[in-house]
Phi, psi and omega in degrees: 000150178297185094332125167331316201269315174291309173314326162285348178288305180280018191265309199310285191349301210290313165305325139251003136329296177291335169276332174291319216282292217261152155325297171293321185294328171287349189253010182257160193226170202293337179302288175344298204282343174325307185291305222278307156274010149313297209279312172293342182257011150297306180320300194301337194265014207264326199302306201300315166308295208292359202013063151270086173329299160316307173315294161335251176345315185278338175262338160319311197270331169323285170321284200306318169285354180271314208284353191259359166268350170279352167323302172274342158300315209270337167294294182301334171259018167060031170278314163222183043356154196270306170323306165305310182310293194305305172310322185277350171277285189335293195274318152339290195300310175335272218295354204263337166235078193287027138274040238179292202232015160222225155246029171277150178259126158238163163263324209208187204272339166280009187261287182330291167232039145283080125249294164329319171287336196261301156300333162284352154256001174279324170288012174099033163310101183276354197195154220236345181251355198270359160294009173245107173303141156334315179230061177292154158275129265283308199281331180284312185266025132300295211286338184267334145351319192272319162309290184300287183329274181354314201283026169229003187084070226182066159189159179302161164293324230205134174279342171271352146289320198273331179303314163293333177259350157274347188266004123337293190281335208281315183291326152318330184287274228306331188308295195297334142317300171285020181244010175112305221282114157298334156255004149276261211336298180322324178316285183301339177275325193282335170285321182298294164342296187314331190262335165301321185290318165314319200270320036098277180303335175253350165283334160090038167250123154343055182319339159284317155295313185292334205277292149004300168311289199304314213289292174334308175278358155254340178296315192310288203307314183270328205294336192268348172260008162239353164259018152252358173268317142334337200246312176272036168037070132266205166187136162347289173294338152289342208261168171268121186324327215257328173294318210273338163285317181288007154300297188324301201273000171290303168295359181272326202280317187272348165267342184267356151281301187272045201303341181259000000 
């Protein structure tokens, strides 16, 4: 088998080839490719839902050409090297795991990361939530907010307090439903999230996955109820809610038979 270390050599070679050579390569800039490892890294989490292992690898390898090509742009602008990049992960790490590479003592995986949270404010961290990108998506930045908070003790005891502050917030949507006000209600939905996604997190369920699962499993679900309404030469939009639900528990009733 090859070496790791070879294989990564021939990634860099190809890459500067390809900058020197092709057309298109030469012309992208750290803006262009932005959008672009955007796009490759939803491909990995859709493979990582579907646990497509093959999928995986191959969008693994999409990232690993992205970090080495701003590497090489961040080179050519005399800013970094790909060497400074890789080094600088190298030491990050060290130092973030002086149980490891020093002499702190941990018991468990929450000793790992308040330690962690701490050396990052010793590196000069103003706030323990400020490692949470801005424009992560809403449901992705609960769950890491609720993490960071967590790691200062900034958490329920008990899964049935948190479970007790959604049916809390849950009485606030309605208090703010019956009163009309749309941005009470925008609130008030939004506390409720919050606490589902909290609540999500002490069951130790991925709220980004399951919500991501559901989705997948209503595209299966509608797509099959318009190509069994096609098939008696209907369309959706003709039918009646009461036709279009006995589709709906019909494809449901054919995935809880047919489950593979």
């Amino acid at each position: 088998m090859q070496p790791p270390a070879d294989a990564f050599l021939r990634l860099i070679q190809i890459m500067d080839e390809l900058r020197e050579k092709c057309p298109w390569d030469k012309k992208q800039t750290i803006e262009t490719l932005r959008q672009l490892t955007i796009e490759e890294t939803y491909e990995l989490t859709d493979a990582i839902t579907g646990k497509d292992w093959k999928g995986i690898k191959e969008e693994l390898g999409d990232l690993l050409l992205h970090i080495v090509f701003y590497a090489k742009i961040g080179e050519e602008k005399n800013e970094f090297t790909l060497e400074e990049v890789i080094n600088g992960v190298c030491e990050k790490l060290i130092v973030r795991h002086p149980h490891i590479y020093g002499d702190v003592k941990v018991d468990n995986e929450e000793d790992v990361k308040q330690n962690w949270e701490k050396i990052k404010l010793r590196e000069g961290k103003t706030s323990v939530l400020g490692g949470v990108p801005k424009s992560l998506p809403a449901l992705v930045k609960a769950i890491r907010l609720q993490e960071k908070s967590k790691t200062v003790g900034f958490e329920w005891d008990n899964t049935s307090q948190v479970w007790d502050k959604v049916k809390e917030e849950m009485t606030e949507l309605e208090e703010a439903v019956a009163s009309g006000e749309k941005d009470k209600m925008e609130d008030e939905m939004g506390d409720v999230l919050f606490s589902l996604v909290n609540f999500a997190r002490f069951l130790q369920v991925d709220a980004e996955n399951a919500l991501e699962r559901t989705n997948k499993k209503f595209i299966e679900r509608f797509t099959g109820m318009e190509k069994a309404a096609a098939e008696e030469n209907k369309m959706l939009h003709d039918m009646s809610l009461e036709e279009m639900d006995a589709l709906w528990n019909k494809m449901k009733r054919n995935k809880q038979q047919n489950p593979l």
